[in-house]
C-alpha positions in Angstrom: 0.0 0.0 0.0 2.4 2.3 0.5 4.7 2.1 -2.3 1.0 2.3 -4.2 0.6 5.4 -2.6 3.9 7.2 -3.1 4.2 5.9 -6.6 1.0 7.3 -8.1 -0.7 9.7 -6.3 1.2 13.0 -6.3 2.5 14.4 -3.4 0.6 17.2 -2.6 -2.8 15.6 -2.9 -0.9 12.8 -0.7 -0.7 15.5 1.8 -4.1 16.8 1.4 -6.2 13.6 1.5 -3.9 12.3 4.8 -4.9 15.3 6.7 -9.1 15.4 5.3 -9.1 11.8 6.3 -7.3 12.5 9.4 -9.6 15.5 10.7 -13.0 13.7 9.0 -12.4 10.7 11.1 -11.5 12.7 14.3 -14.3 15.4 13.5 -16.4 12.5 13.2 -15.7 10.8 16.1 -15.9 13.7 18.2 -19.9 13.9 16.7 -20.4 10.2 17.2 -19.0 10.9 21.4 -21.0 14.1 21.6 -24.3 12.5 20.7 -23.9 9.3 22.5 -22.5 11.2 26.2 -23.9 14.4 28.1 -21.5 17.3 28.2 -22.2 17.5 32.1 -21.0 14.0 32.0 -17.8 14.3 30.0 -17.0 17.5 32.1 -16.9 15.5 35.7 -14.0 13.4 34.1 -12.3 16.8 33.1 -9.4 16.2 36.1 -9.0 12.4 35.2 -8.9 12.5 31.5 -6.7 16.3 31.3 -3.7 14.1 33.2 -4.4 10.8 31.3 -3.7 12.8 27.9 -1.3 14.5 29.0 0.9 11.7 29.6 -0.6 9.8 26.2 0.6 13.0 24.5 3.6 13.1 25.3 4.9 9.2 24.5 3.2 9.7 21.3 5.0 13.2 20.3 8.0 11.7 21.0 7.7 8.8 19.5 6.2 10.6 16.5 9.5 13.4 16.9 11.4 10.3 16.8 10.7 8.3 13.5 10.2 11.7 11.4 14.0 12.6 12.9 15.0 8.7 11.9 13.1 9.5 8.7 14.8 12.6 7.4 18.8 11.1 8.4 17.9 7.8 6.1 16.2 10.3 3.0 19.3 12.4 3.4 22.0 9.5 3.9 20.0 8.1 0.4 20.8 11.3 -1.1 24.9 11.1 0.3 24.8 7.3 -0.9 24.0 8.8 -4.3 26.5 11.4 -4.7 29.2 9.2 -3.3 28.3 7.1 -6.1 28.3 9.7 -8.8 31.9 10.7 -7.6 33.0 7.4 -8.1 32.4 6.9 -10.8 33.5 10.4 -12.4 36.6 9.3 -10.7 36.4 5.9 -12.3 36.4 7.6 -16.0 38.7 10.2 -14.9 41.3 7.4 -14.2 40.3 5.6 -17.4 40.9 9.0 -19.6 44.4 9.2 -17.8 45.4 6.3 -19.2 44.8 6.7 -22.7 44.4 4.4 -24.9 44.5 1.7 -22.7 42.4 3.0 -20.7 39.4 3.9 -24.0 37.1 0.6 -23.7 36.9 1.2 -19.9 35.9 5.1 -20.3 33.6 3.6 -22.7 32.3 1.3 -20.3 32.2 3.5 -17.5 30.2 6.2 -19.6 27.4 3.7 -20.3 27.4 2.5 -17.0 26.3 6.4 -15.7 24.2 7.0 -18.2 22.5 4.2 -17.7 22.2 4.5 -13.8 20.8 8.4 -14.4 18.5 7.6 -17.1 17.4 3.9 -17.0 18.0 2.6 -13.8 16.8 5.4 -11.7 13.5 5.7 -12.8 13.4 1.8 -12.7 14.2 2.0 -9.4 11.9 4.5 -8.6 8.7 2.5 -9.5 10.2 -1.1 -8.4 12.4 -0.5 -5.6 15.1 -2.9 -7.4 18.0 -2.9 -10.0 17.7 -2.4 -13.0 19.2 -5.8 -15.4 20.4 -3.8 -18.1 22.4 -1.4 -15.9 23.4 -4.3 -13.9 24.9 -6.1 -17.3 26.4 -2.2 -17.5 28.4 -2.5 -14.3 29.8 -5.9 -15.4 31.1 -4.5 -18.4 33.1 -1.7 -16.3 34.5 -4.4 -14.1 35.4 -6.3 -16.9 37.4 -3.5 -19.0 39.0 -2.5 -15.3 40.0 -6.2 -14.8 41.5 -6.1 -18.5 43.7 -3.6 -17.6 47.7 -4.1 -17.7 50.2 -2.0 -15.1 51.7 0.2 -17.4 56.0 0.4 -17.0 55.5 4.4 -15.4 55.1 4.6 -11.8 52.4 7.5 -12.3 50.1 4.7 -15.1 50.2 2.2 -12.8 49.1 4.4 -10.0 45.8 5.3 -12.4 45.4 1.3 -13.0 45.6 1.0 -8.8 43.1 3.6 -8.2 40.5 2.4 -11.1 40.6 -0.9 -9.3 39.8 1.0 -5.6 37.1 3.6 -7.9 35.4 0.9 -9.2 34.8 -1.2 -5.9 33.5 2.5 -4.5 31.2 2.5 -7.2 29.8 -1.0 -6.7 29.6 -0.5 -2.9 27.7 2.8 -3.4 25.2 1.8 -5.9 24.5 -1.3 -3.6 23.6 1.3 -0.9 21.4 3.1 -3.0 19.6 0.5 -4.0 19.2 -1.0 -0.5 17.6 2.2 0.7 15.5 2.6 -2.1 13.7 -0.4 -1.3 13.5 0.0 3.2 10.7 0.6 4.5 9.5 1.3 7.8 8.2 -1.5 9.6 4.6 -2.4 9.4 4.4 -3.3 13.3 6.0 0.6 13.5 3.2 1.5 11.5 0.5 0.5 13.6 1.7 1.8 16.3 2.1 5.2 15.0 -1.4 4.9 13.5 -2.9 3.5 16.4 -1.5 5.5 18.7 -2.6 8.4 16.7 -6.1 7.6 17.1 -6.0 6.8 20.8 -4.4 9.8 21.2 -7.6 12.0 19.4 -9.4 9.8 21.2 -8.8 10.8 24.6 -9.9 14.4 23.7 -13.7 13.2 23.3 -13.1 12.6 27.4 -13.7 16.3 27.6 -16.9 18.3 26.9 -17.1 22.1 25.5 -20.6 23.8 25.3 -19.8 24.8 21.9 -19.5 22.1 19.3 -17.6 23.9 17.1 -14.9 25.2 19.2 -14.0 21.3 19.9 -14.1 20.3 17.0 -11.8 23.1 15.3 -9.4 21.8 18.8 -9.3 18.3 17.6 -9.3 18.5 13.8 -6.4 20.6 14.4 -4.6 18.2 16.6 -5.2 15.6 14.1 -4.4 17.6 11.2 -0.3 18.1 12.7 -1.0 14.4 13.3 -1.6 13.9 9.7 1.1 15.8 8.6 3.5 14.3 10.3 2.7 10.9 9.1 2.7 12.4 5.9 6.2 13.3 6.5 6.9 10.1 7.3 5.2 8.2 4.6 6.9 10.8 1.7 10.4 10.4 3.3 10.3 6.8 3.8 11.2 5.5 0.2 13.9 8.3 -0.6 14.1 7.2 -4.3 10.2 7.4 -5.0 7.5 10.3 -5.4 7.6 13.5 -5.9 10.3 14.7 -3.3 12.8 11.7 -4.4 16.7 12.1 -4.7 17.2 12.8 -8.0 20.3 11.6 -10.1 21.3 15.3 -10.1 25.2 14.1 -8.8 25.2 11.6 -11.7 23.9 13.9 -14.5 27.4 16.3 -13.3 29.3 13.8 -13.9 27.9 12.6 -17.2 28.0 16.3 -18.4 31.5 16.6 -17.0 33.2 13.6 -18.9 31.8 15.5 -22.3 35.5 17.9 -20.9 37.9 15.4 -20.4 39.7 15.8 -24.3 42.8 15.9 -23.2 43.5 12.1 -24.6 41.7 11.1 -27.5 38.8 8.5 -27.1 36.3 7.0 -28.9 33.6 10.4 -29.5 30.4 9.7 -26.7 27.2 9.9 -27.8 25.4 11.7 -25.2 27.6 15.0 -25.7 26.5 17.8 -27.4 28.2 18.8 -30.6 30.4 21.7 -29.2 31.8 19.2 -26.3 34.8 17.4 -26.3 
């Protein structure tokens, strides 16, 4: 359900139905409480129910502080994952240009490889939450040219040949990050805790009786409005690769559109440059 969610509705009427269907069922409820109990009734448990909620309140802020704060590090370590990966592997080609023509069918390798992570793979991973084959079969063919490589006689080539070995491994370790948090989730169990906890925590304001309707209700749709929000938060933040407010391949792009510079040995001419490039 919630990779449903993220993956086709859009984000901001994500936002808008969580919160209508978080203050129509506590508006709701509220009605159902009113009609069913005397104000004069709810208003001799005032003293009981004011410290109950207070201390329901406050375990459930926290632990709602807590997974949003949890939430936001992992969507922003995604995002870190990613442009340790794109820097990699502009490293990766950088090394492979150094070593000229030795080093052309790994720069050739290493271009499709990025392109095909930016372009293919990421908006395959976006809607599956998994690799993506062809880009896969990509990064085989970078660790095959790297493995085809021979330590040149110059201490400074054979350095470039070391270091393509150590970029490459970066690369593979990075992009195995970022696929492993594009497909965590938070735990269902955690879930229903947070949702649960959510409505007992509404609940416990229907313990407590206004004369005017409309002033509680405009109290507890508002509590269960930040309520919604919040879990919206959490819900938008959890698959850092998905929806509208995903990590983009913004680092990877850089890179792409930085090889399209590296002239300074001359390679095999890359097809995603534009004309006046390279």
């Amino acid at each position: 359900m919630e990779r449903f969610l993220v993956n086709n509705v859009p984000t901001v009427w994500l936002a808008v139905g969580m919160v209508v269907v978080a203050v129509g069922t506590a508006i709701g409820g509220l009605w159902l409480a009113r009609r069913s109990v005397e104000v004069s009734t709810l208003e001799a448990h005032h003293d009981v129910a004011g410290f109950i909620i207070a201390v329901v309140g406050v375990i459930y802020a926290v632990l709602l502080a807590f997974v949003v704060v949890i939430q936001w590090e992992e969507a922003s370590a995604a995002s870190s994952d990613a442009t340790t990966e794109a820097t990699a592997v502009g490293n990766l080609y950088r090394d492979a240009v150094a070593l000229g023509p030795q080093g052309r069918s790994l720069a050739i390798a290493v271009d499709r490889y990025a392109y095909n992570v930016a372009y293919q793979e990421w908006p395959y991973m976006s809607s599956h939450q998994q690799e993506d084959p062809a880009t896969n079969r990509s990064l085989k063919a970078v660790w095959h040219a790297v493995s085809r490589l021979q330590p040149p006689t110059g201490a400074a080539n054979a350095e470039f040949v070391r270091q393509a070995v150590t970029d490459v491994s970066s690369a593979t370790e990075a992009r195995s990050k970022r696929l492993e948090d594009s497909s965590s989730e938070l735990p269902t169990p955690l879930w229903a805790v947070l949702l649960v906890g959510g409505l007992l925590t509404v609940g416990f304001t229907y313990f407590f009786g206004l004369s005017s309707f409309a002033a509680q209700a405009a109290m507890v749709g508002t509590l269960a409005a930040i309520i919604g929000l919040s879990l919206f938060v959490i819900l938008a933040l959890d698959l850092p690769f998905t929806g509208d407010v995903a990590t983009r391949p913004t680092a990877m792009v850089r890179e792409l559109d930085e090889f399209c510079g590296y002239n300074f040995v001359t390679l095999v001419p890359r097809q995603h440059c534009p004309p006046s490039a390279g």
